[in-house]
ROSE-4610 file (N, C-alpha, C; in Angstrom, 1 decimal, always signed):
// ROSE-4610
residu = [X/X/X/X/X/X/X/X/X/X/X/X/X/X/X/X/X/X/X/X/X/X/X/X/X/X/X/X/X/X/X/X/X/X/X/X/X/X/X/X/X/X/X/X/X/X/X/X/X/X/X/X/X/X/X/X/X/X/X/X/X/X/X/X/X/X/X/X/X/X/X/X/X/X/X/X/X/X/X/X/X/X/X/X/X/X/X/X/X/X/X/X/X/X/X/X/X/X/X/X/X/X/X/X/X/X/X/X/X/X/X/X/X/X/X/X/X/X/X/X/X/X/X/X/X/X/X/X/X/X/X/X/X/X/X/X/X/X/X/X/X/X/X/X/X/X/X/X/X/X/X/X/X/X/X/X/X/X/X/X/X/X/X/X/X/X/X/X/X/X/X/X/X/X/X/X/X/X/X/X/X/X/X/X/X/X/X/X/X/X/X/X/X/X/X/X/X/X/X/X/X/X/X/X/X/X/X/X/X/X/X/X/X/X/X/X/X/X/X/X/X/X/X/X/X/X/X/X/X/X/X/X/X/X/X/X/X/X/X/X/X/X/X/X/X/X/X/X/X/X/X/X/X/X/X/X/X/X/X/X/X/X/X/X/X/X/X/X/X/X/X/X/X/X/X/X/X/X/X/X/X/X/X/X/X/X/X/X/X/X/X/X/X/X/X/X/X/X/X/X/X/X/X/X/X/X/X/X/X/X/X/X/X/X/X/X/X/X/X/X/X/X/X/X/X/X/X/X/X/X/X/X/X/X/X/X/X/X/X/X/X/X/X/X/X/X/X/X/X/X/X/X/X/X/X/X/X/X/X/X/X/X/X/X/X/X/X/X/X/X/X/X/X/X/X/X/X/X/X/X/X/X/X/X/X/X/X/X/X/X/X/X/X/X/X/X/X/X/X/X/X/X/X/X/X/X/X/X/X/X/X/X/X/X/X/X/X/X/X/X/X/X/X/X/X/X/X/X/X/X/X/X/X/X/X/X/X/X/X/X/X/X/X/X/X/X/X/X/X/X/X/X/X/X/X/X/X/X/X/X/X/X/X/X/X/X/X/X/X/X/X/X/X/X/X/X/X/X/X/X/X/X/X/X/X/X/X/X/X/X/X/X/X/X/X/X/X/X/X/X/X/X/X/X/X/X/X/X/X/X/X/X/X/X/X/X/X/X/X/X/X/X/X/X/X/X/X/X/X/X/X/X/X/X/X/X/X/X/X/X/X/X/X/X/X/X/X/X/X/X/X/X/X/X/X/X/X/X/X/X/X/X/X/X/X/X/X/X/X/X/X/X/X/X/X/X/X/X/X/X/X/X/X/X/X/X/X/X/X/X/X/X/X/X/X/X/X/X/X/X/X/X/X/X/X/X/X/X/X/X/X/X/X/X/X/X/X/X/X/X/X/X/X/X/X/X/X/X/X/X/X/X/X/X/X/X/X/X/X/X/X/X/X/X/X/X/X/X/X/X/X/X/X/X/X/X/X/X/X/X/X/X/X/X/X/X/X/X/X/X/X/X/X/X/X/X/X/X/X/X/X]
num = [1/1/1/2/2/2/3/3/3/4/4/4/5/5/5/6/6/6/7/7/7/8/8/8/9/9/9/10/10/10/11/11/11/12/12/12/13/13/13/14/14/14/15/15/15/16/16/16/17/17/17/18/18/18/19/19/19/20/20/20/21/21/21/22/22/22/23/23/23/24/24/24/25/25/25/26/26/26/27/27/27/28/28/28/29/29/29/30/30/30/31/31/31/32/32/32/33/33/33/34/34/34/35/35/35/36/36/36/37/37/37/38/38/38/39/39/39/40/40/40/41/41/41/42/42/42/43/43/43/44/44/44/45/45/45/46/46/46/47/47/47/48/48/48/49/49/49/50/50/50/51/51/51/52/52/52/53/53/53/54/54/54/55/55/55/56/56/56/57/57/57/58/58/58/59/59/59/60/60/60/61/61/61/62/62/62/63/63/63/64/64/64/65/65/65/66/66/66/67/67/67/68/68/68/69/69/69/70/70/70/71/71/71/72/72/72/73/73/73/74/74/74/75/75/75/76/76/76/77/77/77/78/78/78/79/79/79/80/80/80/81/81/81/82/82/82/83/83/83/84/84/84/85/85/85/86/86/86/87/87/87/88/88/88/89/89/89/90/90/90/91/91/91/92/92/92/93/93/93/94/94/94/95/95/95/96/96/96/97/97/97/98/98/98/99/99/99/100/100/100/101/101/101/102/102/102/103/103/103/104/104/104/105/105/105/106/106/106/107/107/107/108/108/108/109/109/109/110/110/110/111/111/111/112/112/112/113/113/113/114/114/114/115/115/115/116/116/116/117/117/117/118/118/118/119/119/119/120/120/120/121/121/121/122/122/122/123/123/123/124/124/124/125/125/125/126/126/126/127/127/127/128/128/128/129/129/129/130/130/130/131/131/131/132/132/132/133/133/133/134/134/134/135/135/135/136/136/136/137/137/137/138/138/138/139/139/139/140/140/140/141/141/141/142/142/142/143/143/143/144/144/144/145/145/145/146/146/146/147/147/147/148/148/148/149/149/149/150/150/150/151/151/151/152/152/152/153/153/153/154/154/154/155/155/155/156/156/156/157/157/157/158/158/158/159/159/159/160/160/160/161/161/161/162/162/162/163/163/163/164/164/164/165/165/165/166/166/166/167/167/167/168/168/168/169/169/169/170/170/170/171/171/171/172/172/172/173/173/173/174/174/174/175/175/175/176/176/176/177/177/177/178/178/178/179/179/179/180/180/180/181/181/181/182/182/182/183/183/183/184/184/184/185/185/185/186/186/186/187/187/187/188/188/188/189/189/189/190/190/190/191/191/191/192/192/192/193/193/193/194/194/194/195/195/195/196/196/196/197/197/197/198/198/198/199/199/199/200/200/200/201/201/201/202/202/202/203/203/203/204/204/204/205/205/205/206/206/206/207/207/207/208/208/208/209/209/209/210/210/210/211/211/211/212/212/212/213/213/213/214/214/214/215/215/215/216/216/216/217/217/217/218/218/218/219/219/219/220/220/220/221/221/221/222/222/222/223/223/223/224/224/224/225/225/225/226/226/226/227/227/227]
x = [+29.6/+30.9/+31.2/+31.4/+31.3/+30.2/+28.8/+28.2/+28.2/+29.1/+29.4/+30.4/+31.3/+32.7/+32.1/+31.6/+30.9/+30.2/+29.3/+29.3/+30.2/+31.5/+32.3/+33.0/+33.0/+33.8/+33.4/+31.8/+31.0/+30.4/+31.4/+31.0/+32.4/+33.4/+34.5/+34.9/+34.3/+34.1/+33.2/+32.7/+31.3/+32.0/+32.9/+33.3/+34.4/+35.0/+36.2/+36.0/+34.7/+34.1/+34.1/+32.9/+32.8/+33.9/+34.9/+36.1/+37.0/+36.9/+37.4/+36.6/+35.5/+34.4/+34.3/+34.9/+35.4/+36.5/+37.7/+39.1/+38.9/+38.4/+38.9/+37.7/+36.9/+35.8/+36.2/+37.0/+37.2/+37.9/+38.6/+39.2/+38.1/+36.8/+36.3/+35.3/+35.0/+34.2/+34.7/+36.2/+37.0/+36.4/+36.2/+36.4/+35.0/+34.0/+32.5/+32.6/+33.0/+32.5/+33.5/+34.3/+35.4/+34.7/+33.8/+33.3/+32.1/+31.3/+30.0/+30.2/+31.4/+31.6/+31.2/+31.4/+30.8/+32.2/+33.4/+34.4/+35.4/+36.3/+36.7/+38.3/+39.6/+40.7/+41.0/+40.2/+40.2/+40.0/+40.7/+40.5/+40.7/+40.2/+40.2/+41.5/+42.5/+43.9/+44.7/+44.2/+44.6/+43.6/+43.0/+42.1/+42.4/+43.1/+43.9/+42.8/+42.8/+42.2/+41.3/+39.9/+39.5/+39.7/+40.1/+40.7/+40.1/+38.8/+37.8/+37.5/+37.9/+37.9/+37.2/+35.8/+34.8/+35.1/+36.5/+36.8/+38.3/+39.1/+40.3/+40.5/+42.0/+42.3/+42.8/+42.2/+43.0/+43.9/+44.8/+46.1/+46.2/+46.3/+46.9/+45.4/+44.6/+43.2/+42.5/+43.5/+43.3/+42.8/+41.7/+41.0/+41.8/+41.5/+42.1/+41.4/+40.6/+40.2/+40.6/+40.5/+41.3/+40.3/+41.1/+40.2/+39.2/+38.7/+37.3/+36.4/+37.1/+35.7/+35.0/+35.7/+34.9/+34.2/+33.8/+32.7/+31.4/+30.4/+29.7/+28.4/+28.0/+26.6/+25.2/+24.6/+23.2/+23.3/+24.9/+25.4/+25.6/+25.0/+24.8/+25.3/+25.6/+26.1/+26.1/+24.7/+25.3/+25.6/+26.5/+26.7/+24.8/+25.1/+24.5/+24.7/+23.4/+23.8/+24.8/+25.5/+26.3/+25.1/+26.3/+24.9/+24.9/+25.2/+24.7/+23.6/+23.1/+22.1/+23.5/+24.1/+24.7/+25.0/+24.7/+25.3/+26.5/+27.1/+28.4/+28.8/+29.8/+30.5/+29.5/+29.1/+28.0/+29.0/+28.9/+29.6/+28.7/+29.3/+27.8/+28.9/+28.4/+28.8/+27.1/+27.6/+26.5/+26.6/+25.7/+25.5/+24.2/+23.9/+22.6/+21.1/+22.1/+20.8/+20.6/+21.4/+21.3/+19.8/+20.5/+19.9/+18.3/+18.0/+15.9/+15.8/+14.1/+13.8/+12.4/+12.1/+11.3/+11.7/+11.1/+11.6/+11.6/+12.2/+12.7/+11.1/+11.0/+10.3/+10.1/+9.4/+9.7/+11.3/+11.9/+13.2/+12.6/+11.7/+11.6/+10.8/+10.7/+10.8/+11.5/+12.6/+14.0/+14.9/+15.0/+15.7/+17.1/+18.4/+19.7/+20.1/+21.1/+21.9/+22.1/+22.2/+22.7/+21.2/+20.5/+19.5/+18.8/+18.5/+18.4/+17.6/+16.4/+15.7/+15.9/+16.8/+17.6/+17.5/+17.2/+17.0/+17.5/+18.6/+19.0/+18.5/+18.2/+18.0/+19.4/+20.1/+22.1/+21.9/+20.9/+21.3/+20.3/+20.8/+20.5/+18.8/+17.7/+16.6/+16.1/+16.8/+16.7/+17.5/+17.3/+17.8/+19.1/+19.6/+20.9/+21.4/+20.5/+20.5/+19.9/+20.6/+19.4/+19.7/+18.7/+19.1/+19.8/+21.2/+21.7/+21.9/+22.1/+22.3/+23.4/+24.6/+25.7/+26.0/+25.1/+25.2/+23.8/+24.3/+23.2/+22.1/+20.7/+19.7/+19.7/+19.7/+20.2/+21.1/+22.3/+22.6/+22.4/+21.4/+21.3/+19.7/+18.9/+17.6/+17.0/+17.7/+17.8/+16.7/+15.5/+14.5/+15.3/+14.4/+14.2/+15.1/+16.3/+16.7/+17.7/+17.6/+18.2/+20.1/+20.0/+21.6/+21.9/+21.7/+22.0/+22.4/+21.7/+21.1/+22.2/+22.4/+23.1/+23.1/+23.5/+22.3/+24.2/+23.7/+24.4/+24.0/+25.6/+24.5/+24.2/+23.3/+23.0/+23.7/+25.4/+25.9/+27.0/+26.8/+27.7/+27.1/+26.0/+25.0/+24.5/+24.2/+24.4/+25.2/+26.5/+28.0/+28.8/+29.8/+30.9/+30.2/+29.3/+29.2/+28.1/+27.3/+25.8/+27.1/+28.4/+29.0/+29.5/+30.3/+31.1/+29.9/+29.1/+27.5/+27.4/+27.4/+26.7/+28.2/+29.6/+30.4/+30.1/+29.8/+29.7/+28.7/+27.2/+26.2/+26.2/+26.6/+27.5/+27.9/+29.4/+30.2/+29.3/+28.6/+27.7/+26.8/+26.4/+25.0/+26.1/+27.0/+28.2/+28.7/+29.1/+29.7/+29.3/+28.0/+27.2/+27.9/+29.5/+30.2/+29.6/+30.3/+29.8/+31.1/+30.5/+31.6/+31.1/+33.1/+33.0/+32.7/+32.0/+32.2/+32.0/+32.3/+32.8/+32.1/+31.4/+31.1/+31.4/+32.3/+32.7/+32.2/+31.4/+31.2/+32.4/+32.7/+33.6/+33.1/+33.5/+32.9/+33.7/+34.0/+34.5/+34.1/+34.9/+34.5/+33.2/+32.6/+30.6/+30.1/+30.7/+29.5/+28.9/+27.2/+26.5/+26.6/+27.0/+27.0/+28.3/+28.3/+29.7/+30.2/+31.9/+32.7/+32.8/+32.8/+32.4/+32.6/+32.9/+32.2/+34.0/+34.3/+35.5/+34.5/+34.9/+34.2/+35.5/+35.0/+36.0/+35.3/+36.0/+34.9/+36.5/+35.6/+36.8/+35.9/+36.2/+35.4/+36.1/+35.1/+35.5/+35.8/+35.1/+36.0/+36.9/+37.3/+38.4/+39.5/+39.7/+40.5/+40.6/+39.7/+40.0/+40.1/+40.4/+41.3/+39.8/+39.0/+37.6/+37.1/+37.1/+37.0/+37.4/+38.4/+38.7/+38.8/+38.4/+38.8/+38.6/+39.0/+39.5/+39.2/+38.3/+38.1/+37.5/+37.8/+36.9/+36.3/+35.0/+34.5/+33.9/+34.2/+33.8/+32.5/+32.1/+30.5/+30.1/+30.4/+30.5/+29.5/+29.6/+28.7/+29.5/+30.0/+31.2/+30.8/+29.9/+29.9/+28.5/+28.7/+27.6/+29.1/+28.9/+30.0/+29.1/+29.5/+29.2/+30.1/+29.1/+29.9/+29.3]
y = [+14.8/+15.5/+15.8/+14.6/+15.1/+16.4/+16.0/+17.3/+18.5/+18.5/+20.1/+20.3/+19.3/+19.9/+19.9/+19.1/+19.6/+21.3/+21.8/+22.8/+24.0/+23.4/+24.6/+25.0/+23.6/+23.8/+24.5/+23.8/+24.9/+26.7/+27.0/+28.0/+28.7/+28.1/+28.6/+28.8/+28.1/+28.2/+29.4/+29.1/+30.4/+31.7/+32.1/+33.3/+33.6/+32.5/+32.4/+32.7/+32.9/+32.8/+34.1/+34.8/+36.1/+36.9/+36.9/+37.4/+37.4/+35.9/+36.5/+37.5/+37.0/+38.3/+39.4/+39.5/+41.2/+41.8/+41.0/+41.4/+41.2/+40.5/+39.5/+39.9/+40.8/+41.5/+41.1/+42.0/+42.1/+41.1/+40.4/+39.2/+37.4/+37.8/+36.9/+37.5/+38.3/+39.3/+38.7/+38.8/+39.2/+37.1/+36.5/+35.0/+34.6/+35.3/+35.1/+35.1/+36.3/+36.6/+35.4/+35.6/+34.5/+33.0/+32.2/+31.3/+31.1/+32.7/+32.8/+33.0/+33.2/+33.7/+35.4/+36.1/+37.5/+38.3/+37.6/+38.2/+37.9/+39.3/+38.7/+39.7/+39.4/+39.8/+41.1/+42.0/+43.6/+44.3/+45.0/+46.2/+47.0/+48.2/+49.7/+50.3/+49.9/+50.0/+49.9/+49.3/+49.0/+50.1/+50.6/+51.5/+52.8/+53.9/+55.4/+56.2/+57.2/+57.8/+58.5/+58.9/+59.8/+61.6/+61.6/+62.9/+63.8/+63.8/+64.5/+63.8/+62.7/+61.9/+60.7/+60.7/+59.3/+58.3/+57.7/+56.9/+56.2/+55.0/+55.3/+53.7/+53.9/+52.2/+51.3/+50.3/+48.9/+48.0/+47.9/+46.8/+47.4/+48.5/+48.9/+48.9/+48.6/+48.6/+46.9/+45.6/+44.8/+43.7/+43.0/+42.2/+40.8/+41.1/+40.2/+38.6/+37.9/+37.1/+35.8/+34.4/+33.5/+32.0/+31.0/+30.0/+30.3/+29.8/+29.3/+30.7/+31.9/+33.2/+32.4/+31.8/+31.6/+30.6/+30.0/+28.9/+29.5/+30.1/+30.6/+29.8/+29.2/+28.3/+29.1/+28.8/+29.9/+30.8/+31.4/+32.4/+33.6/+33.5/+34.1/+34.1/+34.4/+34.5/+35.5/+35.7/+36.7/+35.6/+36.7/+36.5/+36.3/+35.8/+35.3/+37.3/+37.4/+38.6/+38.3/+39.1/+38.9/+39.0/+39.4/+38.8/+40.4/+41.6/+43.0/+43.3/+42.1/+42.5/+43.0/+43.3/+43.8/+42.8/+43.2/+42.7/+42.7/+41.2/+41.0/+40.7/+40.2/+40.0/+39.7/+40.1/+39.9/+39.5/+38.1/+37.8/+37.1/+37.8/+37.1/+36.4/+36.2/+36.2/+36.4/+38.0/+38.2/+38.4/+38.0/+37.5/+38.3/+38.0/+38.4/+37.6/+36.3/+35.7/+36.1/+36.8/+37.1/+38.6/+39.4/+40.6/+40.7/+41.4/+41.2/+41.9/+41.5/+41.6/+42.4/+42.8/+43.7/+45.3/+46.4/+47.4/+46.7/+47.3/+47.1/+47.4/+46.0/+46.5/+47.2/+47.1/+47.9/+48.0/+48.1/+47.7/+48.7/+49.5/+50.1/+49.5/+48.3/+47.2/+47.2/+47.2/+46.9/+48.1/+47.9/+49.2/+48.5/+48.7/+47.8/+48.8/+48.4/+48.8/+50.0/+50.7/+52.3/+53.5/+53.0/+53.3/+54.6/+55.6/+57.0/+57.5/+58.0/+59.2/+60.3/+60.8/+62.5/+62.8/+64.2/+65.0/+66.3/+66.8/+68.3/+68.7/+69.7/+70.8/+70.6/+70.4/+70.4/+68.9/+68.2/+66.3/+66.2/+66.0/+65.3/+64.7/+65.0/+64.3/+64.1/+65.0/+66.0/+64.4/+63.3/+62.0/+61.9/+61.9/+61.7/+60.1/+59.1/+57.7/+57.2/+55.8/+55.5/+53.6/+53.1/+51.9/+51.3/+50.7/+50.7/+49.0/+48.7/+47.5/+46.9/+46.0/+45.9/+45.2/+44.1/+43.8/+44.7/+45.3/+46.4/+45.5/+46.5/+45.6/+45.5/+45.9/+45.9/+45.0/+44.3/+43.3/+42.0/+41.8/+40.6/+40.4/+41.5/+41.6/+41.6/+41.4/+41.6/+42.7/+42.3/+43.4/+43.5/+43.1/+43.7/+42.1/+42.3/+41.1/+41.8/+41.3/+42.0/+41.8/+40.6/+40.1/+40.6/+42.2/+42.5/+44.1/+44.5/+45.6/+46.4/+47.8/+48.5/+50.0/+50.6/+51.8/+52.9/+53.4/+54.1/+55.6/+56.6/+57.9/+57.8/+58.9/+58.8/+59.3/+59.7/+60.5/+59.4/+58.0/+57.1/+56.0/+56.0/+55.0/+55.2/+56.8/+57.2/+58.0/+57.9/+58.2/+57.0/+56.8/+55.9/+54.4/+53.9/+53.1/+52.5/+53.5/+53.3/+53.2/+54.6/+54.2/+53.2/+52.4/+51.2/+50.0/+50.0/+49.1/+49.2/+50.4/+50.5/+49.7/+49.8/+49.6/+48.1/+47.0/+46.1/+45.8/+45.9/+46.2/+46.5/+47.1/+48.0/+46.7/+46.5/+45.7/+44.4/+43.8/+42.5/+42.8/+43.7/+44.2/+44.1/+44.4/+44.6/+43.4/+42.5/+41.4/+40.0/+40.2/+38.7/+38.1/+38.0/+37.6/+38.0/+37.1/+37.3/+37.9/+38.3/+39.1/+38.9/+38.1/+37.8/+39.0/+39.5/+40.6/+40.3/+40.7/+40.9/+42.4/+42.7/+44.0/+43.5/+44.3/+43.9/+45.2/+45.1/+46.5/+46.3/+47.3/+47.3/+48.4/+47.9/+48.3/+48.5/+49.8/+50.0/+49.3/+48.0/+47.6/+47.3/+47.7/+47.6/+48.8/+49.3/+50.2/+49.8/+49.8/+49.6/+50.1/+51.5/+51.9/+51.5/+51.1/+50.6/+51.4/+52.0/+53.1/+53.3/+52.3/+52.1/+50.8/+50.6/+49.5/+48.8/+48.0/+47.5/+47.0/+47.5/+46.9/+45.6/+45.1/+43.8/+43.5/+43.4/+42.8/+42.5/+41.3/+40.8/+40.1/+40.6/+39.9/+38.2/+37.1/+35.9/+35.3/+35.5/+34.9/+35.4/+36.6/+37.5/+37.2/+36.7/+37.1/+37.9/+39.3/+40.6/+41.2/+41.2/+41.6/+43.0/+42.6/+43.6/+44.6/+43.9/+44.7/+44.0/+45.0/+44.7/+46.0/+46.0/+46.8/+46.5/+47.2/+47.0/+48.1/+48.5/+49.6/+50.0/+51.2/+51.2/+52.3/+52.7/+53.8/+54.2/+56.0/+55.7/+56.0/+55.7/+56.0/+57.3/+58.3/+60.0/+60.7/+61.8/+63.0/+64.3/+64.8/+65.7/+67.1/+67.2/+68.3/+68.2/+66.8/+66.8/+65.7/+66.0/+65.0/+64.5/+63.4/+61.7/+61.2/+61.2/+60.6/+58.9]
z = [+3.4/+3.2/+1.8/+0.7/-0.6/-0.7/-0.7/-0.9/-1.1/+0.7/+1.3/+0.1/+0.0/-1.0/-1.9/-2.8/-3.9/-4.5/-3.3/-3.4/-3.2/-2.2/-2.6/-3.4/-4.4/-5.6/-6.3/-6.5/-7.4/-7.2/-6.0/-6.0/-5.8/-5.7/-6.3/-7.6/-8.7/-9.6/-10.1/-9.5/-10.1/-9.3/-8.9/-8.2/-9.1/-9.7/-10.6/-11.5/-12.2/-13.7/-13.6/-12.2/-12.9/-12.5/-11.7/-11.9/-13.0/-13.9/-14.8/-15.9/-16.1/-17.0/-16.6/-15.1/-15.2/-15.8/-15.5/-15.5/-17.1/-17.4/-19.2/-20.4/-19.8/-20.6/-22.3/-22.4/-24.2/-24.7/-23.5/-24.7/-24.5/-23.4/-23.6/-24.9/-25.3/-26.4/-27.5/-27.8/-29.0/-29.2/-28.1/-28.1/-29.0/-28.2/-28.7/-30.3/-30.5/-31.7/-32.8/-32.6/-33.3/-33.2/-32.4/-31.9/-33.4/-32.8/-33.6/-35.1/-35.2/-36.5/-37.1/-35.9/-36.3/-36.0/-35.9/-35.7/-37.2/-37.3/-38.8/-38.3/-38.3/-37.8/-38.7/-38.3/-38.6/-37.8/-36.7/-36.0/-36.2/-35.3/-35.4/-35.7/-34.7/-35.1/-36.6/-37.2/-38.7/-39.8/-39.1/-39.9/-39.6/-40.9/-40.5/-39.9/-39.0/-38.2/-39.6/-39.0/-39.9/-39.9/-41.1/-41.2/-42.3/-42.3/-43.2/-44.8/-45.3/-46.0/-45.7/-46.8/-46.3/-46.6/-46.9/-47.3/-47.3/-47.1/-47.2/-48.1/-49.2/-49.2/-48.4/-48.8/-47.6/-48.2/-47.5/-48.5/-50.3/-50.2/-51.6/-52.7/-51.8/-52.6/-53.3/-52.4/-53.1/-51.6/-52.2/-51.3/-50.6/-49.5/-48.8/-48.0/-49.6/-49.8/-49.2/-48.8/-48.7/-49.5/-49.3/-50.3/-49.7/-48.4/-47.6/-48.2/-48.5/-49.2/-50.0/-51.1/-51.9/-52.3/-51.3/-51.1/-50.3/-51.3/-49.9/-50.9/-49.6/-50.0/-50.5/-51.0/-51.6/-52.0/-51.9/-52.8/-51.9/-50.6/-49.4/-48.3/-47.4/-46.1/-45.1/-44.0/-42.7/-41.6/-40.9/-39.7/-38.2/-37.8/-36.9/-35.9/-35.3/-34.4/-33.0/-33.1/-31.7/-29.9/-29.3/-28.0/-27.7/-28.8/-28.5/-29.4/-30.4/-31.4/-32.8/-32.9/-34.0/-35.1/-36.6/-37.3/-37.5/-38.2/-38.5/-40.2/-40.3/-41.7/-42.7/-43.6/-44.7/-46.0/-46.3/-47.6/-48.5/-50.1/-51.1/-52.3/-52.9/-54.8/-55.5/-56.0/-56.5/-58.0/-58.5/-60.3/-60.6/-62.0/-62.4/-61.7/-60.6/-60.2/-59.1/-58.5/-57.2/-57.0/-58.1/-58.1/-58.4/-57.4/-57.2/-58.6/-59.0/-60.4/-60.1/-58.8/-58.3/-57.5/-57.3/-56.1/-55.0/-54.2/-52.8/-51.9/-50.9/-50.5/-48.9/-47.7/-46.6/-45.5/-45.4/-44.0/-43.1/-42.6/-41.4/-40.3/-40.2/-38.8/-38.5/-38.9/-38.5/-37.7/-36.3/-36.1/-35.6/-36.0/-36.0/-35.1/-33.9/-32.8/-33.6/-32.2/-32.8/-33.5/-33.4/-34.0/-33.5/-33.9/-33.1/-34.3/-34.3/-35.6/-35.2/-35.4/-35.8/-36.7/-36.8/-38.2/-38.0/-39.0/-39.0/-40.6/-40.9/-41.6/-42.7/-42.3/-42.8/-43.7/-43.1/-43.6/-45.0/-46.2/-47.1/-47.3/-47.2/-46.5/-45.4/-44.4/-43.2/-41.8/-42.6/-41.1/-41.3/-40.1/-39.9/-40.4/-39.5/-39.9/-40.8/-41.8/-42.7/-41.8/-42.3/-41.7/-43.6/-43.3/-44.4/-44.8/-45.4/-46.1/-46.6/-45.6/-45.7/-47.6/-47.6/-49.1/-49.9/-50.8/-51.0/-51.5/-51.8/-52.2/-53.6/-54.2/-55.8/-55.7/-54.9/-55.6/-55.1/-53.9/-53.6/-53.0/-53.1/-53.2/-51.6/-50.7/-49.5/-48.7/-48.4/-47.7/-46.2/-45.4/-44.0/-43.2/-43.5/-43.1/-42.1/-40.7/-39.6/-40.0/-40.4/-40.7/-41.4/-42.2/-43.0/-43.2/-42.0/-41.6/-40.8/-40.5/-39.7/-40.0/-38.6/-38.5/-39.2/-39.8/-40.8/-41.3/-41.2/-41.5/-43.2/-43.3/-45.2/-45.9/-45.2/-46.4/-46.9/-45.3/-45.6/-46.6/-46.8/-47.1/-48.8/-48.8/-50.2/-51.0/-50.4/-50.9/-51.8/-50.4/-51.1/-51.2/-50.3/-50.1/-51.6/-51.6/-53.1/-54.2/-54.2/-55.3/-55.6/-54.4/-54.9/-55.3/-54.7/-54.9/-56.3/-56.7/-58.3/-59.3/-58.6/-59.8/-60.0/-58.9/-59.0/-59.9/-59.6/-60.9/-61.6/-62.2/-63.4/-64.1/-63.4/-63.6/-64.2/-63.3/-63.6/-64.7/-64.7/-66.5/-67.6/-67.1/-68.4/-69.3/-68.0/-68.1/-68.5/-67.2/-66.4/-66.2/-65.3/-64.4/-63.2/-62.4/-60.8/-60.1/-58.9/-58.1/-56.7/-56.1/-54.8/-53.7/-53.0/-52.4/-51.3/-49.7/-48.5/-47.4/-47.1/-46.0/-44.8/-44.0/-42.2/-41.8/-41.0/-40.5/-39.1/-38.6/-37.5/-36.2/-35.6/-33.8/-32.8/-32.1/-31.2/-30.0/-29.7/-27.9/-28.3/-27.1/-26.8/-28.0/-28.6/-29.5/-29.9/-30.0/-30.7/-32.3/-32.1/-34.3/-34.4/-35.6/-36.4/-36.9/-36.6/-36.6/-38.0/-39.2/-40.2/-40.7/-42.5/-42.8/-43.9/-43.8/-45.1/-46.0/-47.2/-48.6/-49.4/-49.8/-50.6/-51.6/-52.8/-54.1/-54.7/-55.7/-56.6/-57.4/-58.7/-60.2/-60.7/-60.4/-60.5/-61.5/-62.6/-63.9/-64.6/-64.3/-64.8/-63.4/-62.7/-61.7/-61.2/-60.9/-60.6/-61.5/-63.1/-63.6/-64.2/-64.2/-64.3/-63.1/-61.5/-60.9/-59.5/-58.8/-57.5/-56.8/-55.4/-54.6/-53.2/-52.4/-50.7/-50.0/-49.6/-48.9/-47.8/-46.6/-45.5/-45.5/-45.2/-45.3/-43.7/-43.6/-41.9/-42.1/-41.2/-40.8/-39.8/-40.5/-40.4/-41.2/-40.4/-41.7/-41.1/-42.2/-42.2/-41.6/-40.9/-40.9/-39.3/-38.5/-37.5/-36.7/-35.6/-34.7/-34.2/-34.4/-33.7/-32.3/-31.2/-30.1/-30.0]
């Protein structure tokens, strides 16, 4: 008799589960990722619609750091892949030690969610996608490292995103201060490509007072629609 009841529990249970993983889809999702640490309290909602502009500011343009940022061990930090393969929050402090003392060598193993080889005539180098590099490789030397990685078009990858990359380098050749910086790529629901990316940097021994910014850039090409 236990037995029998035993098994009915356990399978009222197991009927309960996936009923709620139907009804509760996105808030067991929103749970995962917060768990795994690939969740970072930034939604789509908080980000102004795109309105032909690659770029918009966030919070007045100033980083929305907290103590725990700025402890990051080996100077590094990705997120772990979620259970769709995508990368998550990429945080560094990158210095003169961080930055590789060689060229870059292969990332095309790597093919990151979203991943499609399209080519128009109209695109910069004829591919729509580059596979891009949330912490760039110039500043943290970063090859073919999947945690790092996300499928990005080239006008997002070698636009706003190479420019704010270079201020920081810049900044550090200039200085040889380090600089805390932050990439969240952000994701609609189940999308695999990231609708786009928030940038965060803040210059550490000046307080910011050398270089700060807050930014999100969409992951568009102005003149090809992305479904």
């Amino acid at each position: 008799m236990i037995k029998k009841n035993k098994k009915i529990i356990i399978s009222l249970l197991s009927l309960i589960l996936v009923v709620i993983t139907t009804y509760y889809h996105d808030e067991i999702e929103i749970l995962y990722l917060k768990i795994t640490g690939n969740y970072i309290n930034y939604g789509l909602e908080e980000v102004p619609q795109y309105e032909g502009k690659d770029f918009v500011f966030i919070n007045d343009n100033k980083p929305d750091f907290n103590k725990a940022d700025y402890v990051v061990e080996n100077n590094e930090l990705y997120s772990e892949l979620d259970y769709l393969g995508r990368a998550g929050v990429a945080r560094a402090i990158v210095s003169s030690d961080t930055m590789p003392r060689e060229e870059r060598g292969s990332i095309g193993s790597v093919k990151p969610t979203g991943w499609h080889t399209v080519k128009y005539d109209i695109v910069d180098g004829k591919y729509l996608y580059n596979r891009c590099h949330l912490i760039g490789y110039q500043l943290a030397g970063e090859n073919a490292n999947e945690k790092n990685l996300i499928t990005c078009t080239r006008e997002m990858n070698t636009g706003v995103m190479l420019k704010y990359e270079n201020k920081i380098a810049e900044y550090i050749k200039k200085t040889n201060n380090s600089v805390l910086y932050r990439v969240t790529p952000i994701y609609k629901d189940a999308n695999l490509l990231a609708s786009g990316v928030r940038m965060e940097a803040e210059s550490l021994e000046d307080d910011g007072k050398g270089l700060s910014f807050h930014i999100y850039v969409f992951n568009v090409h102005d003149v090809i629609n992305i479904n």
